[in-house]
Every structure is written in C-alpha cells, then in structure tokens.
N, C-alpha and C positions, 0 to 999 in steps of 0.2 A: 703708712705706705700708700702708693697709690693705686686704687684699685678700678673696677669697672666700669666704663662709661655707657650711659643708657638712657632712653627718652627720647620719644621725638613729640614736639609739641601736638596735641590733636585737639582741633575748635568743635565741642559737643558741650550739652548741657554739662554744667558740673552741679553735683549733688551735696547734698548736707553731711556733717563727719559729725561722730559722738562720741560717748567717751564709756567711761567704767559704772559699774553697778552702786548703785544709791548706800548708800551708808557713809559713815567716816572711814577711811586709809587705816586697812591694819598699821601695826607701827610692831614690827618683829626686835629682837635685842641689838641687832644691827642698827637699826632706824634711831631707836632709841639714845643710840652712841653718841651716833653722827645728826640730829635735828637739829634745825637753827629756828628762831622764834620768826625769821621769816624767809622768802624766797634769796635765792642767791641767784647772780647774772654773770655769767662769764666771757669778759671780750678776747677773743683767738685776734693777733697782730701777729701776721708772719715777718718779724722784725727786720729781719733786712730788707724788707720793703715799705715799711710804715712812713718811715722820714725821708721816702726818696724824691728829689723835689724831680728829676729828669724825666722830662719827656720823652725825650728819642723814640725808644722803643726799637731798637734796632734787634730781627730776630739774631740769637747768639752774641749779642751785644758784652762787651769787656765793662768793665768797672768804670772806665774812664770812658767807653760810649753812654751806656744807659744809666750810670748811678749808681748808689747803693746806699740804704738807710742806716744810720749808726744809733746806739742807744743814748745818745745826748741827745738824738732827737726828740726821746720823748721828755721833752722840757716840763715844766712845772704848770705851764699855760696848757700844754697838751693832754698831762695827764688829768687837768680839773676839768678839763671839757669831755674829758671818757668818764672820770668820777660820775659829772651833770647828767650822763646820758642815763645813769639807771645802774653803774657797774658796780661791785662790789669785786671781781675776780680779775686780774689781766692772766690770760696768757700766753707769753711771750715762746712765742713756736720757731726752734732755731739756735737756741742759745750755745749749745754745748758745742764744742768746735768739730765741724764735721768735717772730709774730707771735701777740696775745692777746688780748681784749676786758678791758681793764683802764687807768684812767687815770696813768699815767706821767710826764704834761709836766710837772708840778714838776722832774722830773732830765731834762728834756731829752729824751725821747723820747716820738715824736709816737704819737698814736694810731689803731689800725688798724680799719680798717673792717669791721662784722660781716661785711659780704657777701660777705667773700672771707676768712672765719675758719671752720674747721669748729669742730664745740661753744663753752665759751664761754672753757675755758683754753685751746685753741690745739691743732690740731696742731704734735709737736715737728716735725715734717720740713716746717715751710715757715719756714727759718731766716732771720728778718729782718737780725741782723747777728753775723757769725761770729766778731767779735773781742770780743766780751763776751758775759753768759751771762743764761739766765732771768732779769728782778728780780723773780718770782715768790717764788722761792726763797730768796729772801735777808729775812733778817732787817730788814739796813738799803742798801736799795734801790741807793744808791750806793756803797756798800760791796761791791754783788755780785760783781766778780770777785774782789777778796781775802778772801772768804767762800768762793767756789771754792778756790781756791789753798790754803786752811788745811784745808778738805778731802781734798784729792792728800793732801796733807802728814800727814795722819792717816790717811789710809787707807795710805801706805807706813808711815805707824810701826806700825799693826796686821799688817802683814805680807802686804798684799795691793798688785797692780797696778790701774792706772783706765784703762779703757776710754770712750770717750766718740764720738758719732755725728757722723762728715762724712756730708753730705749732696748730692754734686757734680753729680746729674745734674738738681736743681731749688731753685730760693730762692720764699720768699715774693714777692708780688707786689709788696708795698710794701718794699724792701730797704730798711735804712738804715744806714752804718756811722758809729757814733757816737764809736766809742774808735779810731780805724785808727789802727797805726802809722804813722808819719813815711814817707810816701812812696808807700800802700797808697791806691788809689783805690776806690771800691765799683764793685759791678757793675753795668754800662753808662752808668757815666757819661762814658767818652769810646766809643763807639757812634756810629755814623752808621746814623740810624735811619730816612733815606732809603730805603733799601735791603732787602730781606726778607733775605738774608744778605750775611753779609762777613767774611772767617775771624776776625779780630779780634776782633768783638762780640761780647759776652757772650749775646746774647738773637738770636733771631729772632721778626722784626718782619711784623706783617700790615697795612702800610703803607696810610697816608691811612686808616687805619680805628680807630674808638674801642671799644676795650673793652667789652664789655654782660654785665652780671649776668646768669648761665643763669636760666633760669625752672625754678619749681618749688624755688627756695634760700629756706626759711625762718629767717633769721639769727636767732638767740636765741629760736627758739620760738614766736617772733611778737612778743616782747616790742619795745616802744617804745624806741628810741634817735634819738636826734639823726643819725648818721650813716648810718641806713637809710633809704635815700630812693629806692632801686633805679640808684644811679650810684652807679659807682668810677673815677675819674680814671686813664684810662692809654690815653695816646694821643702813637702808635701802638699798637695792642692788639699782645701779644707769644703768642709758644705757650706752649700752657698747659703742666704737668710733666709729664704722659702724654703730649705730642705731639701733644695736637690743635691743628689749624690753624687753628681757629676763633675771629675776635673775641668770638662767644657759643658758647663750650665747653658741654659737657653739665652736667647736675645730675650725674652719675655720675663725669665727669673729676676729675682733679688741677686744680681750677678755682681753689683758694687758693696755685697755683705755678705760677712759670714756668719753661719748660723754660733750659738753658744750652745755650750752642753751644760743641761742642767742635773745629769743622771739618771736621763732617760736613757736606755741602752738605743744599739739600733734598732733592737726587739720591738723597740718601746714599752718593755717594762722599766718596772722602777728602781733607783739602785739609792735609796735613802729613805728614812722612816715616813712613815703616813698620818696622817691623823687619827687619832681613836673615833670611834664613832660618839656620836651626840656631838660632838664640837662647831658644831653648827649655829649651834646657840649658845655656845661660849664665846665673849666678851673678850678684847685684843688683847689685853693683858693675861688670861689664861693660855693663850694663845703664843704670846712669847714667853710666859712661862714655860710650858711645855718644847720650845727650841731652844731652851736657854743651855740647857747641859748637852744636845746633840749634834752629833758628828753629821755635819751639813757637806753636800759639793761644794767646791772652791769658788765656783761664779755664783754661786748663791750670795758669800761672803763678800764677795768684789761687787757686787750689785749693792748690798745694803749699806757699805762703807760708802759708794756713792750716794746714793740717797743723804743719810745723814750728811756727810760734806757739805754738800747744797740743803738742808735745812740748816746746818749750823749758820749760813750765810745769811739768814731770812727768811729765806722761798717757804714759801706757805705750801705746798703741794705740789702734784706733780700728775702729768698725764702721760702714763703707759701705752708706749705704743703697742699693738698687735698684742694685748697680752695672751688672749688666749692658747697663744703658743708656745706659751711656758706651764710650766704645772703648775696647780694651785697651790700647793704643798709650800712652793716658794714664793707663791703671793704673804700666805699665812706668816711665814717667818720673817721678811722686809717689810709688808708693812705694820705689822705689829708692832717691831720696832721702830716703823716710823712716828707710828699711834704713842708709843711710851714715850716716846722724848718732845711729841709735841699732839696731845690730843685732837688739837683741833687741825689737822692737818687734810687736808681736801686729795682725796687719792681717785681719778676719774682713767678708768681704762677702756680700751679701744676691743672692745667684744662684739664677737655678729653671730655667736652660735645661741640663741635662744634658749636653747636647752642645759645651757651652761651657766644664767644668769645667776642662777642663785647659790651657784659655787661659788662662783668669782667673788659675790657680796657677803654670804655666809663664813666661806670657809678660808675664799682669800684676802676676806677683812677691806673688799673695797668698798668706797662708801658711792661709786657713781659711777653709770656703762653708759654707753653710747647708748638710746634711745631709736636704733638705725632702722635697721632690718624688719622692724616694725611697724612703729609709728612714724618715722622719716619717710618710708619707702612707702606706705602709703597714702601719705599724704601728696606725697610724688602723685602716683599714680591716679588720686583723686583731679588734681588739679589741672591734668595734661587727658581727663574723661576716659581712662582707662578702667577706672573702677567704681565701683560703688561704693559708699564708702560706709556700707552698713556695718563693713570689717573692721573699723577702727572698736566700734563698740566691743565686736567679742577682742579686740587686741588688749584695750584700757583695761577690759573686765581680766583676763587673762594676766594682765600683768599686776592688778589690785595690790597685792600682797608687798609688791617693788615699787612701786612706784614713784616712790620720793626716792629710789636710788638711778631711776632712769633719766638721763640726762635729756634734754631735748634741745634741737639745733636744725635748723634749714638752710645753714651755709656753715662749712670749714673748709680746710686744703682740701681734703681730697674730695671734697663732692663739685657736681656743675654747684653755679654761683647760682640763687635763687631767681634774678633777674635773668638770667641766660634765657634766650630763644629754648634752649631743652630743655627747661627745667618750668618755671611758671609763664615765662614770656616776656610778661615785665614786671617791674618792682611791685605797681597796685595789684595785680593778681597774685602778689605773695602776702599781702597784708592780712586775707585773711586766716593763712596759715599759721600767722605768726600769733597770731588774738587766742587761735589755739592752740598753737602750745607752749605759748607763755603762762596759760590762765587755765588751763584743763589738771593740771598738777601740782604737787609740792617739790616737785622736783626743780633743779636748777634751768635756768634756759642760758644758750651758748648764742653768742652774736660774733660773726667772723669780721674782721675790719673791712670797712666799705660796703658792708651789707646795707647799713641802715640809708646809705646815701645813692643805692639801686646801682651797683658798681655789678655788672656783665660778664667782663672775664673776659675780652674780646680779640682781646692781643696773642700774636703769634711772637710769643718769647723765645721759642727755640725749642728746646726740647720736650719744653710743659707740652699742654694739651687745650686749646682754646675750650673756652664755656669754664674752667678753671681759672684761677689767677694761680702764675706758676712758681711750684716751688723749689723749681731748677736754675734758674735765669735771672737775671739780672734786669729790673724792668721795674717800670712805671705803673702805680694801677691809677686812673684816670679820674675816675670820681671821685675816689679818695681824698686823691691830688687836689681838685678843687673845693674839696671843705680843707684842708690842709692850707691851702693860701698861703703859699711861701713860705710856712715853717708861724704863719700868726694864728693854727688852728680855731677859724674865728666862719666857716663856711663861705668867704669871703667871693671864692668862685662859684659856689656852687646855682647851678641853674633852681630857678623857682620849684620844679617837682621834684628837685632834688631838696630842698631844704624844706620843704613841705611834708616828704619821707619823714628827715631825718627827726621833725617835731616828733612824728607818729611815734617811732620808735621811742622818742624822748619821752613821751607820754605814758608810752605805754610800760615801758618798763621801770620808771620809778614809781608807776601806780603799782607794780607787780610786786617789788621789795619793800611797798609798806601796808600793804596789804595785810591783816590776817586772817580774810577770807579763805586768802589764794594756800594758809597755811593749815585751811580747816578741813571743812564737810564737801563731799562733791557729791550730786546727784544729776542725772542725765535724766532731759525732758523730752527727749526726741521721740521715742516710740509712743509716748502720750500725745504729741502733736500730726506725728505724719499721718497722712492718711485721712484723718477726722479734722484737720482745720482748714477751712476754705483757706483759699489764697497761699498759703505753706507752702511753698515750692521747692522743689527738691534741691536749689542750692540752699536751704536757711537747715542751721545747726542749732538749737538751744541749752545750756545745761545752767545747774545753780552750783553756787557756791557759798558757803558761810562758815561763821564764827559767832561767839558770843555775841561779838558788838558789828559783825558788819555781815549784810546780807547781797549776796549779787546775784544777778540776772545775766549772763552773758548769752547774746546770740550775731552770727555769724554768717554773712552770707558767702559763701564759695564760688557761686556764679556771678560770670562778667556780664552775661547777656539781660537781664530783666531786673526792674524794681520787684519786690516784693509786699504786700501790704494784707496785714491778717491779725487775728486775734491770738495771742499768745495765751495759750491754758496752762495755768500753774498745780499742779497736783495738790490735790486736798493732804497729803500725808506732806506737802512741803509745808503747806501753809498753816497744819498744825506745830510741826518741829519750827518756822517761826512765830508760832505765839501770835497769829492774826486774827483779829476778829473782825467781824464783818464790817466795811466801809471802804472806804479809797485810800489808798495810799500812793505816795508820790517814788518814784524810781528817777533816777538821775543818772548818764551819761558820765563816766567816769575818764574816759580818753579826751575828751575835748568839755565836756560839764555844759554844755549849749542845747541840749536835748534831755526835754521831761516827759516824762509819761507818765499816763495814771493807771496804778494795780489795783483793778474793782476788786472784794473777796465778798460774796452771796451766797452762803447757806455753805460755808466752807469751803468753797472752791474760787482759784485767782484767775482771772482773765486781762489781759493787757493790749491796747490796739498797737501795733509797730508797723511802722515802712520804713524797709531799709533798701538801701541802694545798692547796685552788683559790686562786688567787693568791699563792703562795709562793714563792720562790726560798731557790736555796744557793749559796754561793761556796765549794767545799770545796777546801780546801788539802790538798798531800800531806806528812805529817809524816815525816820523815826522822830517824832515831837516827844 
C-alpha cells in the first residue's frame, strides 16, 4: 500500500555507513531451510507499465490516451536482457485482477465503481478476484490467464523465478470470483452479516448500516461517469483495509478495501489455536504438521487455497502485502503449506514493526522482510545529510541474527524513486548506496524497473504522487521507455549516463550472485579507520568480506563533494583469519577490473593506499598465486 512521503534533499557533507559486528552470520533453523549457495536479485516490473511504449502522459490519461503494458511484452529478448542484468527473481507487481475503471462486461465482468477506485487503472492491492489476473494486461481479454501462464513459462525458459503479490489482510470492495475452482466460494458469501463479528466470516460488518462514500473522494478528477452519483451499494457497510470502523472511512483510509477477518475478535483477542511454545525453532513441516488436524478461520482457508492455485501454475513465490496485519498464527499455517508442496518457494513480506521480525521469520515461516525501517531509511537519511550514519552499525549489529532474511532495496512502488530530487538527487549519488546493500549482506537485493537506467518518477499521472512512478494511472515511465526502444529492449534510446548506469548496475549485480564472498564472512573496518587515518574522510565506508576461496575489500564513498586519498589499515585479526603473511599482495577492482592496488602486510598488520572519487565504490578482491 502506499504509504509516507518524506525527504527533502539537503547539500551537507555526507558521511561513511557500516555495517554488523565481525564474525560469520549466525544461520538459526530458519536460515538454514531457506539458504542458497549464493545471493539472489529481485527485479519489481509494475507490469502494466513495463511494455508501455506511449508517451503521452496525459494526467488521468484512458488506455487509449497513455497506453498500457501487456504481458507479451515481456518477450523472450526482454526477458534475457533482465536475466543479463544480474536477476535471478522477476516480480511481476499487479497480476491478480484488481478492481479498475474500464468496461469489461462483454467477458463477463462487471464494472467497478469510480468511487471506491483509486486513480483511474486501479490500485493493484484492492484484488477483485484472485483466481484470474488483470484483463488489462492482456492482449486478448479472455485469453488472460493463459497469456499469464505463457509468461511463468518464458520467464523460467529465460532462467529466472516469478514472484507475484497475495494480498491477505484486504480485498477490493466489490469482490467478484469469476473463474473459482469447482468448490471455491468467494469471499463472504456464506457470512452471516447479522452480526459485527463471527470467527467464520470473511469481513467485519458495521451492522444495519450502509456504506457512505468519504467526502472530499474526487473519482476520475471530476470527470463525468454514469456510476458516480456519490453511492456505492454495500449494506451492511464492512471495515475498511486499514481498520477503520467506520461506514464513512476517511478520504486518507484504505477506503477502496475491506479489511478480512482472520479471528481476531474486535477485542483483538484470538478466536483460534496458537502455537505451543518452542515453535520458533521448529522447521515448516512441524509446522503444518501441527495445522494439519485444526479447526482454522475460513479466510485462513480461502487465502492458502490461493496460494497453492498460483504455485500449482509455476510461480515460485510470493510477496505479502502489509502482512503484519494479519496474525502470525496464519503466516505459520499458509505458508507451511506452501513450504510442503514446494520447498524452495521464495515467501518475502512487507513488515515495518522491528519488533516483530523475528515472528514473522520464526514463527510465520517467512523466509524475507522488507529491510525498511532500518537500513532503507537510513541510508535515506545519510544520503540527504540528516544523519550520521554511525547508526547503520548498531542497525547491521542489531539485526546479526536475520540478516540473510532482510531483504534490501532502494527503490519499489511505494518509495520516492532513488533518483528523485527527494530522495538521493541523482542516480550517481545513489550508487553508493547501492555497493552497500547489494554487498553488506547475504541477503537478497530488490532492483525496481527503471532504477538501474536513473528513472525520477517525474510525471504527474493522476492520482499517483510524483518522485513515485505511479501505481494508479495509466502512464509512461521515461527512462525505461528508452532502454526499451520500441519493444527491441536493446537501450537503444538511452542517453550516455544512462547506459553508463545501467553497466554499473550490470556489473554490479552479477558480481553479487557469483560471488561467495558476499555468501560468507563479513567484518566492519570502520571504527579501526575513522579517526586514526589521515585523509579518511567522513564520506568513505570500509568493511571485508570472504569465503574459503575469495577474499574482498569493499570501500564506499557516500560524499558527492571531495576525492578522498589515504592509507587503508586492514586489522591484524583479518589478516590472520586470511592466512597472510608478510609481503604485498595485489587487490583488484571487481566492478570494472581496471583498478589494482597493493595490500602491504608488516609484522601482521595490512595497509593499502586508495583514492577514491565522490560517489565511487571498489569491490577489491584479494589475488592469490
């Protein structure tokens, strides 16, 4: 969903960021489940906009002004040039058919009313019916799921896994299930809607009361439709997705969703069994074990039957919106099951309460959170000279234990776009952000489409929010568009700093997924250097990374404004854990390979000369004869 907007650029020194305390990455029974022998990269395509070739841009723009991306776009040519970049993951943000301002009844589905539609294509996250997908998307309307399906089917011939969005803690307000399997009823059509709650029901009801459009909802801009008349049919009024109790929710709520009942009463006690204690460190399969014979809520059930539908089709995984607005109770019993019918399944959910990580990954059997509220937000706040970023270290240190389950990311929907005026400024002053947290962890890193080619988010879409590329509207993304090059995804338009980026990116992140540094040892050099090295300035970052066979050096500069040039001191307890003995050794440049340096080690201590430039990074490797 979308949430806060914040930042304003500020020109001050920027300082060095660090990371977690020296040793190797506990690895808990969790970790152990879910480890890959290397990093994983996950590209976010908010698919209706991916293969949009129109420019227009017209705000509030129709299908037939601005365009609209279909999943044939993502051709076979396109999907090898996302493989080339470093990707191992696609996912495709949007799929499942949400509700949309667009006439459909010719195939049978009915049409939704603006007043409870944010912009004018829809948010994806008020899912009208989960067993079929966008007909936005598709070529031929009817056709749309097996237009999906040839998709999965290409993107594993390209060599990548599909990701695609549940959404369990809210549905559109007008649900409809048009394609259910044989025996799948939609939600709350057996509801006893007498009632404000009732463990069974799907919804909670604010009884003998009708639904009222908030005040201050301008649907379509103010433009004239037949179905805006300031009434929306829904009586009993239900909660809305955010939880308010209100038959007229705010203009600011989740007022185009309603919330699900998972058996939480209003109380908010619980009205279904818990976990026994120790299950923390019980393994997915004890896990469904233990829900296999219990009497579970009904949307617990309607949530895991989707789930599996959509792996039976392919999809490799799935990302949970908003989950921690559901119980964990019910993370534990979906995806356990999804874990049992296909172990390797990639489950990444959308959590911002800290305090709750290690439910989610313990007990709700996820195997990857959002990285946000953390390490996102302060690397924000480093880059725009708000902070210091001596916080990263206790953040990395703090979160030791997770680490390979924290996802990390510098651009999705709902954040400003990396390049945004509020966010780093421009694309090279997010480069060095990106060195860090592609390479600071074993965790996966997330790249949103058009990040790597410095795409702004500059367009007034409509209802989006500029510094966002939006997920309401019907629209163009620019840069994109010109590495896209008419559909011959060849960067054919793109300007010179743009494909200059987009190498970086290229470089950097297939160095990242063969790496098995990046899957080893991490130790942070920063507090051995600041202070006691001449020249060390407070934009430059250092830490190590290794494995058996490959040793790294990574250092980072954060500041735009100055060269840096100083003597790098490698800690004597690195230089024993790698096995050095005294002499020179040569360190190599792994992003571009055109930069050598020499690592003197004298009387067991390394020292190394570096000048690095304001927004530069090195990934230097230790060369071994």
């Amino acid at each position: 969903m979308i949430k806060k907007t914040v930042g304003v650029i500020s020109l001050s020194t920027i300082i060095f960021v660090s990371a977690c305390k020296s040793g190797q990455t506990k690895m808990n029974l969790k970790q152990k489940e879910t480890s890959t022998a290397n990093k994983e990269v996950v590209y976010q395509v908010f698919t209706r906009l991916f293969g949009n070739k129109n420019t227009t841009n017209k705000p509030w723009g129709t299908i037939e002004e601005n365009g609209v991306g279909k999943f044939n776009d993502f051709t076979d040519v396109a999907l090898n040039e996302i493989k080339d970049l470093g990707v191992t993951y696609i996912w495709y943000t949007g799929v499942p058919h949400h509700a949309l301002v667009r006439d459909y009844t010719a195939i049978g589905i009915s049409n939704d009313d603006p007043e409870v539609i944010k912009g004018r294509a829809g948010s994806p996250y008020a899912v009208k019916d989960y067993y079929n997908v966008n007909p936005d998307l598709a070529v031929d309307p009817v056709n749309r799921l097996q237009e999906f399906e040839s998709l999965i089917k290409r993107t594993h011939k390209a060599g990548m896994k599909v990701l695609i969005d549940i959404v369990p803690n809210h549905i559109a307000r007008k649900y409809e299930g048009k394609t259910n399997p044989v025996g799948i009823k939609d939600f709350g059509a057996e509801d006893d809607v007498t009632v404000e709650y009732k463990r069974d029901n799907n919804f909670y009801y604010i009884t003998k009361t009708q639904f009222e459009v908030p005040n201050g909802v301008v649907p379509l801009n103010g433009e004239k439709n037949l179905l805006i008349d300031g009434y929306f049919e829904e009586n009993p009024a239900k909660w809305t997705g955010n939880g308010s109790r209100m038959a007229k929710p705010d203009k600011n709520d989740w007022y185009e969703t309603v919330k699900i009942n998972y058996g939480i009463r209003p109380n908010g006690s619980k009205d279904f069994p818990e976990l026994p204690p120790g299950f923390e460190t019980k393994s997915y399969q004890d896990h469904f074990d233990f829900w296999k014979n219990k009497d579970v809520p009904n949307s617990w059930i309607k949530f895991k039957d989707i789930a599996l539908y959509w792996t039976a089709k392919g999809v490799d995984g799935f990302r949970f919106d908003m989950a921690e607005m559901v119980p964990v109770e019910f993370w534990s019993y979906m995806n356990s099951a999804i874990k049992v019918n296909n172990p390797d399944a990639f489950l990444l959910a959308e959590v911002y309460n800290p305090k709750e990580y290690r439910n989610y990954i313990h007990l709700g059997k996820m195997d990857y959170l959002y990285d946000k509220v953390e390490t996102y937000d302060k690397l924000k706040d480093i880059i725009q000279g708000k902070s210091a970023p001596n916080e990263l270290t206790i953040i990395q240190a703090g979160l030791e234990d997770i680490e390979h389950n924290m996802l990390h990311f510098l651009d999705n929907h709902d954040e400003q776009r990396l390049a945004s005026e509020q966010f780093a400024g421009t694309p090279q002053k997010g480069k060095p952000l990106m060195v860090y947290s592609t390479t600071v962890g074993t965790s996966p890193t997330m790249v949103y489409f058009g990040q790597e080619v410095g795409e702004a988010g500059k367009e007034n879409a409509g209802f989006g929010t500029q510094t966002r590329t939006s997920i309401f509207d019907y629209i163009g993304v620019p840069n994109h568009q010109r590495w896209m090059n008419d559909g011959m995804f060849d960067g054919g338009q793109l300007k010179k700093q743009e494909k200059k980026l987009r190498d970086f990116y290229k470089r950097l992140l297939n160095f990242s997924i063969r790496s098995s540094a990046l899957m080893g040892k991490y130790q942070e050099i920063q507090t051995f250097n600041e202070g006691s090295t001449r020249g060390y300035a407070p934009g430059i970052y250092a830490f190590a990374r290794w494995s058996q066979d490959q040793k790294l050096i990574i250092v980072t500069n954060f500041s735009w404004l100055t060269d840096s040039y100083f003597e790098l001191k490698i800690p004597s307890d690195i230089i024993q854990k790698w096995n050095l003995k005294d002499g020179r050794y040569t360190l190599t440049d792994q992003i571009y390979q055109n930069n050598s340096i020499i690592l003197k080690v004298v009387k067991g201590d390394g020292t190394a000369t570096i000048k690095i430039a304001p927004s530069e990074s090195f990934i230097y490797q230790l060369e071994m004869n």
